[in-house]
C-alpha positions in Angstrom: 0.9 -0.5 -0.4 3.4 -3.3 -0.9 2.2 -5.0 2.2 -1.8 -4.6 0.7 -0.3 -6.2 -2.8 1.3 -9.3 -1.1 -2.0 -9.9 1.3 -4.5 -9.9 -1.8 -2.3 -11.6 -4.3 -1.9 -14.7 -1.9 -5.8 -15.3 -2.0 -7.8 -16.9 -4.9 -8.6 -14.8 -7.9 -11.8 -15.2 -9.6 -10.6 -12.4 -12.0 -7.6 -13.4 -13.3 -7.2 -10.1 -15.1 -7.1 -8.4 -11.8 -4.2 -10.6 -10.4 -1.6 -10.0 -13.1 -2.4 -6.3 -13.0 -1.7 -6.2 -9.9 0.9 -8.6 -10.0 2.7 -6.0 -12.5 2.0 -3.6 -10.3 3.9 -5.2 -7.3 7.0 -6.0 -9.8 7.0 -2.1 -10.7 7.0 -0.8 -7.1 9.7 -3.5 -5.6 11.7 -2.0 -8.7 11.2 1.5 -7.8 11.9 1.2 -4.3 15.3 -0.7 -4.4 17.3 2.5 -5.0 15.3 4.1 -1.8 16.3 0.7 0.5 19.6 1.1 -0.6 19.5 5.1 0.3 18.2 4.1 3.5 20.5 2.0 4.5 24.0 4.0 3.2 22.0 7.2 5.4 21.9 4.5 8.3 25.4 3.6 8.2 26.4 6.7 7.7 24.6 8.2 10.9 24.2 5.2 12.9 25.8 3.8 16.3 28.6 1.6 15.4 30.7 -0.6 17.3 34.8 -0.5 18.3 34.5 -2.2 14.8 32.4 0.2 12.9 29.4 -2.4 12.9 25.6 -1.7 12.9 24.2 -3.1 16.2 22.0 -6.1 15.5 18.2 -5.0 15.7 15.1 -6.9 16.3 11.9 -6.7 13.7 10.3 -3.3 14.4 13.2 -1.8 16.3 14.6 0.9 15.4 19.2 1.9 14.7 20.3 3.9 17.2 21.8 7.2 15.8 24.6 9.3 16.5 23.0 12.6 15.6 19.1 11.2 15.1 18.3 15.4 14.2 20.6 15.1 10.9 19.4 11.3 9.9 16.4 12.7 10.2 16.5 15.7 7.5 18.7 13.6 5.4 15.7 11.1 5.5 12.8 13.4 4.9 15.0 14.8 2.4 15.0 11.6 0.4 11.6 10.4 1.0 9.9 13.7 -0.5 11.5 12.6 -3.8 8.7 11.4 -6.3 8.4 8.8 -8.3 6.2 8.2 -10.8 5.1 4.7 -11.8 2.9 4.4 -15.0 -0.4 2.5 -14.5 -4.2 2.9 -14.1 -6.1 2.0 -11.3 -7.8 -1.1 -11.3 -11.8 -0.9 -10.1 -12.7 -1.9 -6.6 -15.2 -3.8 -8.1 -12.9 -6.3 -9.9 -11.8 -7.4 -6.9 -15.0 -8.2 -5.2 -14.4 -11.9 -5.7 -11.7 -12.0 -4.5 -11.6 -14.9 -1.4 -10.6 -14.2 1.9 -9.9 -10.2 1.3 -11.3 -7.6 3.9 -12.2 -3.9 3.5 -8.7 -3.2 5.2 -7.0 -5.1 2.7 -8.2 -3.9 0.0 -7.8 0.0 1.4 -4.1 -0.5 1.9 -4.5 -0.7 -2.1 -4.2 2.8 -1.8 -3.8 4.2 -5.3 -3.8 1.2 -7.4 -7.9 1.1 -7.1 -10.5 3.2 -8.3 -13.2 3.4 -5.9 -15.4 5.7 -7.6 -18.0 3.3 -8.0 -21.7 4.6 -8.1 -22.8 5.5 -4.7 -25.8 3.3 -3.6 -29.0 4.7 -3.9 -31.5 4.3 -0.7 -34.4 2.5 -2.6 -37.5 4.3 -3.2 -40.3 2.8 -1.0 -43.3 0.8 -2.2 -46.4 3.0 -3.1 -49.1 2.6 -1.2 -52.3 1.6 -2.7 -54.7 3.4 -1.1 -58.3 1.8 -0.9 -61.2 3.6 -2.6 -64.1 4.5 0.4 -66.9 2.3 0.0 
C-alpha cells in the first residue's frame, strides 16, 4: 500500500483534495509501521546468522538474513504480523483520482483499502429503436 501511496503522490494532481488525503494517509501508515520495522529487525537479530563478532551479514536489496533457526523466526514473525492495527480514515473514491497524470490501473489497485471502488457499474447501452417503415 505504501509503495502504491509513493507512485501516485509523485504524479500531478488535478484534485488537490485527493493528494493531501492521501498524503495524510501515507504520514498515518509510515507512523504505524515504525514499531513493526523496529520488531522486525530486534526478531532478525535476535534469530539471525551473525559473525565471530555478533554482526548481521551485509545483504543485497531483495535478499533475504540468513537464520539460525529460520522455523522459530518464522512463528515469532507471523506472530507479530497478525497484530492489527487500526488507522482511522475513509476511503477516498476511485473516481477522484481519475485525473490523475501518469497513474495506471495497477497503481491505483495497490491503493488497496484507501479507495472506494464502488462506483456504479456501467450499463451496456440500450440499442437504437428501429423505425420500421409503414408497407406501401
Amino acid at each position: 500500500m505504501l509503495e502504491g501511496l509513493k507512485v501516485v503522490l509523485d504524479k500531478e494532481f488535478s484534485d488537490m483534495k485527493a493528494a493531501y488525503w492521501l498524503g495524510r494517509a501515507q504520514a498515518q501508515l509510515t507512523t504505524e509501521l515504525q514499531p513493526f520495522e523496529q520488531a522486525r529487525r530486534k526478531l532478525i537479530q535476535k534469530h539471525g546468522v551473525k559473525d565471530d563478532e555478533g554482526n548481521l551479514p551485509e545483504i543485497g536489496p531483495g535478499e533475504a538474513y540468513p537464520m539460525v533457526d529460520m522455523e522459530a523466526f518464522a512463528k515469532e514473525f507471523n506472530e507479530l504480523a497478525e497484530e492489527e492495527v487500526e488507522i482511522g480514515y475513509n476511503p477516498i473514491s476511485v473516481d477522484r483520482l481519475a485525473g490523475i497524470k501518469g497513474v495506471t490501473g495497477v497503481d491505483i489497485a495497490k491503493l488497496g483499502r484507501l479507495i472506494n471502488d464502488d462506483v456504479e457499474e456501467a450499463k451496456p447501452a440500450k440499442p437504437p429503436k428501429i423505425l420500421e417503415m409503414p408497407e406501401e
